[in-house]
C-alpha positions in Angstrom: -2.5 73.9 85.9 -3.0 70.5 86.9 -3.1 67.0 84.9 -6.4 67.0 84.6 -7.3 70.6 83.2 -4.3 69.4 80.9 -6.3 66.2 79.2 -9.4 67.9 79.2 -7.5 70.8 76.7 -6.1 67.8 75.0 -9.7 66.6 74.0 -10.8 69.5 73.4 -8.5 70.1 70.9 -8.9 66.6 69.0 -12.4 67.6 69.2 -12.1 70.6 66.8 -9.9 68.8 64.8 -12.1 66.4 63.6 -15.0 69.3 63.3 -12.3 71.0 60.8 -12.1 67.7 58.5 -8.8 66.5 59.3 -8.4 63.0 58.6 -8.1 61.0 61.6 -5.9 56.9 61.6 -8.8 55.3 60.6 -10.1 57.6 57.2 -7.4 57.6 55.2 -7.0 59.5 52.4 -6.5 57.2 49.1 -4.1 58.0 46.0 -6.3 57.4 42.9 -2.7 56.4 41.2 -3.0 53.6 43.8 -6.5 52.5 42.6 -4.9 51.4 39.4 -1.6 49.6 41.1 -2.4 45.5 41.0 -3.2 44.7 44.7 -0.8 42.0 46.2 -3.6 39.6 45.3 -3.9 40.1 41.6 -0.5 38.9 40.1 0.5 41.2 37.1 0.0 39.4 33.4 2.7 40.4 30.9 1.2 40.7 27.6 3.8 38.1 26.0 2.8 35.8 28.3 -0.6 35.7 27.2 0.0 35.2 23.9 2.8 32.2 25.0 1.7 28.8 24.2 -0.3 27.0 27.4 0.6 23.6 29.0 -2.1 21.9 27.0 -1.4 23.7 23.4 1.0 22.2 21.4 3.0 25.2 19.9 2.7 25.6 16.1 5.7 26.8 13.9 4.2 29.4 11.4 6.3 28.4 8.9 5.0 24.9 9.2 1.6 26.4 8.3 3.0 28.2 5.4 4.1 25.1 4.0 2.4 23.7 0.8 -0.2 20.5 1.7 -0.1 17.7 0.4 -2.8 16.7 -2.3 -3.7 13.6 -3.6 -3.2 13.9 -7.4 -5.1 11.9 -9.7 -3.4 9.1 -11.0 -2.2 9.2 -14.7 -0.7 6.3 -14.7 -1.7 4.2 -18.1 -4.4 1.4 -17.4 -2.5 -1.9 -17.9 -3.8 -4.5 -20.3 -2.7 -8.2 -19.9 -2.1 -10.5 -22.8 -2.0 -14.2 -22.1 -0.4 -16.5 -24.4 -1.3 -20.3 -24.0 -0.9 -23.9 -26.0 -4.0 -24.2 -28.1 -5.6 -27.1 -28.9 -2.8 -28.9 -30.9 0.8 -28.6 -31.2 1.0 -26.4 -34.0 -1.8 -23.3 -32.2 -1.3 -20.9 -29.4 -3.8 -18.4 -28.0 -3.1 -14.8 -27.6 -6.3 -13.8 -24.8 -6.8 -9.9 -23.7 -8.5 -10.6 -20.2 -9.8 -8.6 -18.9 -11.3 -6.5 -22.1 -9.8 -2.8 -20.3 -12.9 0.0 -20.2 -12.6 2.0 -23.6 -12.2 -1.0 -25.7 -15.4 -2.1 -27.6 -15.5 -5.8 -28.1 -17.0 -5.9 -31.3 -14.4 -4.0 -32.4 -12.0 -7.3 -31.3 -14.8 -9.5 -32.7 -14.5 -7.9 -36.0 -10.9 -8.1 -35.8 -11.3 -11.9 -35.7 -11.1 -12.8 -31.9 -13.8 -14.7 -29.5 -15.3 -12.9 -27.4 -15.9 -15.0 -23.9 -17.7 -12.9 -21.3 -15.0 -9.9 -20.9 -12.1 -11.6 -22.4 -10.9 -12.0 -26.1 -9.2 -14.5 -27.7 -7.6 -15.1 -30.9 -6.0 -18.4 -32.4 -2.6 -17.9 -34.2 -0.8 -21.2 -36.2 1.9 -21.3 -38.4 -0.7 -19.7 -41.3 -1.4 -16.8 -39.1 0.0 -13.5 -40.6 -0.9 -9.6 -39.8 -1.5 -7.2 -43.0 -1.1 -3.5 -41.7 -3.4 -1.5 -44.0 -3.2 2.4 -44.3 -4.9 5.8 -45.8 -8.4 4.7 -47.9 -7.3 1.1 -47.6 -8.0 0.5 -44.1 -11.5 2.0 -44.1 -12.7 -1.3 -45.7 -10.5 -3.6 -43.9 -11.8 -5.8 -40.5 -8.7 -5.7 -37.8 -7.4 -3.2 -35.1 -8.2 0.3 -36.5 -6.4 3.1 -34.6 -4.3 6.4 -36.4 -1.3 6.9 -37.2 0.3 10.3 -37.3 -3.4 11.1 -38.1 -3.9 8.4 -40.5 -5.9 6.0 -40.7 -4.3 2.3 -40.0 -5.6 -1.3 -39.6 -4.1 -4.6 -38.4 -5.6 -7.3 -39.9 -5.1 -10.9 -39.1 -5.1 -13.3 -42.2 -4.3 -16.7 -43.1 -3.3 -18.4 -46.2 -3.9 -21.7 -47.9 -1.1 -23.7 -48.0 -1.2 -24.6 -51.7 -1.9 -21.2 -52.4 -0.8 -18.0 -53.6 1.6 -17.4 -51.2 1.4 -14.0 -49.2 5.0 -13.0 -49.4 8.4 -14.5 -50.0 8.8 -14.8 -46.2 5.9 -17.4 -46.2 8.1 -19.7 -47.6 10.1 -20.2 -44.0 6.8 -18.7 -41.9 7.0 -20.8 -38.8 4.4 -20.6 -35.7 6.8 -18.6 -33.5 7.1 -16.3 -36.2 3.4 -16.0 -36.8 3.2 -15.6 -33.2 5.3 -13.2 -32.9 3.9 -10.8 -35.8 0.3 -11.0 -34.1 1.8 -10.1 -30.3 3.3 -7.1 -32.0 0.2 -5.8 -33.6 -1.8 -6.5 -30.8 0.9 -4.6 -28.1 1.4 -1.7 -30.9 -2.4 -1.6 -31.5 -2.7 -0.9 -27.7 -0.1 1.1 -27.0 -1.7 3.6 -29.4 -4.3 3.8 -27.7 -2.8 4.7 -24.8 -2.4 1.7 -22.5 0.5 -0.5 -21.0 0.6 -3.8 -21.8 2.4 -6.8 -20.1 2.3 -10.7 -20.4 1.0 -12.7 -18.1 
């Protein structure tokens, strides 16, 4: 048989080959486990990564949310109430002033206690006659001073004066001195507004 009977066989025979469904180079036959394999250009995402923090996220701690906020609280601090203490007009008279009157505190109930009132401040004049009378219970309902409670009863400071000449209000009047007058109205003034809840201080 010569070469060229042979190649003609040799077509022949690819011929039916392809007539019978074989799968020639080009027609391929494709895996479907294949299909899902990433192709060399989709890179493969792990999970954790995804969930990893990115370049422009700042990482947050969970415990740092768990942590408690912080909350302005409202401020219970006291109001502060300053008292002033100045020469009056003479040697012998000093002024005890509340300025400003603090929010709460009525100012007729000051002008019925025997200060001045002078826009929102309060003044009172204290000299060597000065004294406080602290008056308690059914007493104090018809006195004029600072009224406030005590242990749930009812208490008055009252500023008074005597007459020298007079009936004199105590044996103690006998060596009363301004300082000491002085000092008996800046307690009864500080305790009065203690009581009612504010801090005081001198200015």
């Amino acid at each position: 048989m010569s070469s060229k009977d042979e190649r003609g066989r040799g077509f022949a025979g690819l011929r039916k080959a392809v007539s019978a469904g074989v799968p020639s180079s080009s027609d391929q036959e494709i895996d479907p486990e294949m299909l899902a394999m990433p192709q060399p250009q989709d890179d493969e995402i792990d999970p954790e990564t995804l969930a990893m923090p990115q370049p422009g996220e700042d990482e947050i701690d969970p415990e740092t949310l768990a942590m408690p906020r912080s909350v302005p609280q409202p401020d219970t601090r006291r109001s502060v109430v300053t008292i002033y203490v100045r020469k009056g007009d003479h040697s012998k008279e000093r002024t005890i002033s509340i300025n400003p009157i603090p929010p709460g505190i009525d100012p007729i109930d000051l002008l019925n206690a025997g200060f001045a009132v002078d826009g929102n401040s309060a003044t009172i004049s204290i000299d060597p006659y000065t004294f406080v009378t602290h008056h308690t219970g059914k007493d104090a309902l018809s006195k004029s001073g600072l009224h406030d409670e005590i242990a749930g009863t009812s208490h008055v400071a009252s500023f008074d004066h005597w007459v020298p000449g007079g009936i004199l209000p105590g044996e103690w009047a006998a060596t009363w001195t301004l300082t000491k007058a002085l000092a008996n109205a800046e307690m009864a003034l500080v305790g009065w507004l203690e009581l009612l809840g504010y801090k005081v201080k001198f200015g």
